[in-house]
N, C-alpha and C positions, 0 to 999 in steps of 0.2 A: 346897271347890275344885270347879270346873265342870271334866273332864275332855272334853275336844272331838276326836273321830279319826273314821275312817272305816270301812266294813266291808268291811275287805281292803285291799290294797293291788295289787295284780298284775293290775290292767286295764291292756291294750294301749293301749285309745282317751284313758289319763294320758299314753302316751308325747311327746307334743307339748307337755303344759301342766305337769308334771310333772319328767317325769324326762327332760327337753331333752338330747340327749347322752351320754347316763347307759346304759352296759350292762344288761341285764335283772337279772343279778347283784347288781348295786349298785341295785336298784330298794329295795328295804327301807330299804339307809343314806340314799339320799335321802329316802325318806319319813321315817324319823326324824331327820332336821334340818329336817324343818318341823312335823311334827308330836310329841307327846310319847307317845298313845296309839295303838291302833287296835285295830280287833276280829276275830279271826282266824278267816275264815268255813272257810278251808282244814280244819280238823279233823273239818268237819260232815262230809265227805264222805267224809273217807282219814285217820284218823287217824296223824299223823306219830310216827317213835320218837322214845325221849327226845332222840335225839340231836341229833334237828332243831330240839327246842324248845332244845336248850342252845346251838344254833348261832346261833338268833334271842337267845337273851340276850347273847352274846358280840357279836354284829353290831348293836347298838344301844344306844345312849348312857345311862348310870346315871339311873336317876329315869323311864325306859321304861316302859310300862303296855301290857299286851298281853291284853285278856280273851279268851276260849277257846270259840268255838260246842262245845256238846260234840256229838260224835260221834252219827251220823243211828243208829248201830246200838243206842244205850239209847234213844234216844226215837221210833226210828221203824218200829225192822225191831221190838226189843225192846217197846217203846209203855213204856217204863219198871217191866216189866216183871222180875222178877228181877234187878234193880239193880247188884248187890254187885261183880257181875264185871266188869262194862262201868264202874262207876264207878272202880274201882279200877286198870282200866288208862289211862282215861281222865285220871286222875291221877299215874299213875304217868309218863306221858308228860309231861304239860302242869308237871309240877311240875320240869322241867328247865331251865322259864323263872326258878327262884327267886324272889329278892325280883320282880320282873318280873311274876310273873302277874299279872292281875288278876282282875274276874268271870268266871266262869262260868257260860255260858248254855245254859239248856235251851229250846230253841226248840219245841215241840209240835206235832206234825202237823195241819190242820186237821180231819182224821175224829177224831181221839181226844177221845169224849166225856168228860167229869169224872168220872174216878177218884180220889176224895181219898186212898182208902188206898193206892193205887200212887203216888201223889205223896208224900204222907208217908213212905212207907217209901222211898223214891229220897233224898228230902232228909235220914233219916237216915245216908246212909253217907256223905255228905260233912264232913267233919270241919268243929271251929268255924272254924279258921281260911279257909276258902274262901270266898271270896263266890260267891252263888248267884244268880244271876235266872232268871225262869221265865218264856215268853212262851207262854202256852197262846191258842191260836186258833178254839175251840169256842164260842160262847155261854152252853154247859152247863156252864160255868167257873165262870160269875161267880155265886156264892153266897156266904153267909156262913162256909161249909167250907172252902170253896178259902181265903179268907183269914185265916181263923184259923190254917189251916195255914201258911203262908206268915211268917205275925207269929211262930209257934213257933219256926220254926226261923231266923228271921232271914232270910229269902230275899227277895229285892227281886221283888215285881210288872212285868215289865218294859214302859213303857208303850211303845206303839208308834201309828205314824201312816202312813194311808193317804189320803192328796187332801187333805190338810190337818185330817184328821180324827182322834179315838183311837179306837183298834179294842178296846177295853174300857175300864171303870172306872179311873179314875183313885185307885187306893188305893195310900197309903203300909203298907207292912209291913214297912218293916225298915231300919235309920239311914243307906241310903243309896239313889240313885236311878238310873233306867237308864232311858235312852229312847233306839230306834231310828226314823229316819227313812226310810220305805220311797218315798213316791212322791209330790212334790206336783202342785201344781195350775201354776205358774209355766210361764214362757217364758223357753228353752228348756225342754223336756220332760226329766226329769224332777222342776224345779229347784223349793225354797220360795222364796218371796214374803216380802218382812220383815216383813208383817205376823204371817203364818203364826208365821214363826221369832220375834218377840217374844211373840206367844201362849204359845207353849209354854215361853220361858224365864219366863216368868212363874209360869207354873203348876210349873214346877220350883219355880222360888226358893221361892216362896212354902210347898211342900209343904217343901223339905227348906233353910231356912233356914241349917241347918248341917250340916256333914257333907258325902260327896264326892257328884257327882254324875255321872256317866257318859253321855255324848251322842252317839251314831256314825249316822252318815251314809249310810245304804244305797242312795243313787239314784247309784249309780256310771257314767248312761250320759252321755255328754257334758260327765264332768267335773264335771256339776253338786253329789257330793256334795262335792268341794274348794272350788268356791265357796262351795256353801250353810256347809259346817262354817268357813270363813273370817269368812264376813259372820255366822254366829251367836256365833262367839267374839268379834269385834269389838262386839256389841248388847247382850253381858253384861259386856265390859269397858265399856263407854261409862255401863252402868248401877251399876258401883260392884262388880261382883266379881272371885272370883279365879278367872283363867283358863289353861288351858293354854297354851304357844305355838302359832300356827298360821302356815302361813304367811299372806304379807301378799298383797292384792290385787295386789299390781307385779309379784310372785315369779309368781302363776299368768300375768298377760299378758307376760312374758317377763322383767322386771327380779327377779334372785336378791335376796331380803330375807324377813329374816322379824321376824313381829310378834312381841316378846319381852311374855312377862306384866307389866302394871302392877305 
């Protein structure tokens, strides 16, 4: 299953294509009756109590998928550093979403150069059940370390894309996939181009033939990631897979519809 959302939901400049009408409050339930995933940048910066995450599982519809930027204080103040504590609340939070969580992403500051042993030991204290992606942003990453470690403990590589491009190796480590979409090359700024976006679902497919895959949409300025994650779930249902809902192109220029999965 191709899982298709965006990173975040709580942009102002959605209120016109989006949430037409719609109180700021009810900004999340409209996003979840178009969408079925998304990826919750909110944590990276303030991590929320449980209370919030049980408040987001109760306010969005069963079958909901919400992965979890973890918290900027284990990978950023911390650098991954002494793990145990930070992962632990970090979960203690995020697990209020229940069946609802999904990955959990460790985003890497760009100065932190490759520490295999402080990655290993981080991705030890997350239990099996967690899904983990790792988006390290160093160069000094990409080794045969980094990825053996990675395959150990099941942790997804997470690929990502900047001007149409991937900002590391494309390796599979672990039975499922994650890819962030940061900023393409398209008109309007900062939108993919379908060829871009059938690019990439290719090199998904092809990498993880089976098994879920995770796709979120981070050029949030002018709406473009609700088109772009719209027209990319529409390129992968037209090519024969299984897709999340999203909405439909009539729902974003004003006609409410949404595209239900084949």
């Amino acid at each position: 299953m191709i899982l298709v959302g965006t990173s975040g939901w709580q942009y102002d400049h959605w209120r016109d294509v989006l949430y037409r009408d719609v109180p700021r409050r009810l900004w999340l339930e409209r996003y979840a009756e178009s969408f079925t995933t998304v990826e919750n940048n909110n944590a990276f910066y303030r991590l929320p109590p449980r209370e919030t995450f049980e408040s987001w599982r109760d306010r969005t519809p069963g079958g909901f998928v919400m992965a979890v930027k973890a918290s900027r204080f284990l990978t950023h103040i911390k650098r991954l550093k002494d793990p145990e504590e930070p992962v632990h609340r970090l979960l203690t939070a995020a697990e209020g979403l229940g069946a609802k969580l999904g990955p959990v992403l460790l985003q890497l500051p760009p100065t932190l150069r490759a520490d295999p042993g402080r990655l290993a030991e981080c991705l030890r204290h997350f239990p099996p059940h967690i899904r983990v992606a790792v988006e390290p942003r160093h160069a000094s990453w990409w080794n045969g370390e980094t990825r053996d470690i990675l395959t150990a403990h099941n942790a997804t590589l997470c690929w990502a894309d900047v001007l149409g491009r991937p900002t590391g190796p494309l390796w599979r480590t672990a039975d499922r996939g994650y890819l962030r979409f940061h900023q393409g090359r398209a008109t309007p700024w900062p939108s993919y181009g379908e060829q871009s976006l059938r690019s990439w679902l290719h090199r998904l497919t092809e990498t993880w033939p089976i098994g879920d895959i995770y796709v979120y949409f981070n050029n949030d300025p002018n709406a473009a990631a609700l088109h772009n994650a719209t027209r990319f779930a529409h390129l992968a249902e037209a090519e024969g897979h299984h897709v999340t809902p999203t909405p439909s192109l009539d729902l974003l220029s004003g006609t409410r519809q949404k595209r239900q999965p084949a």
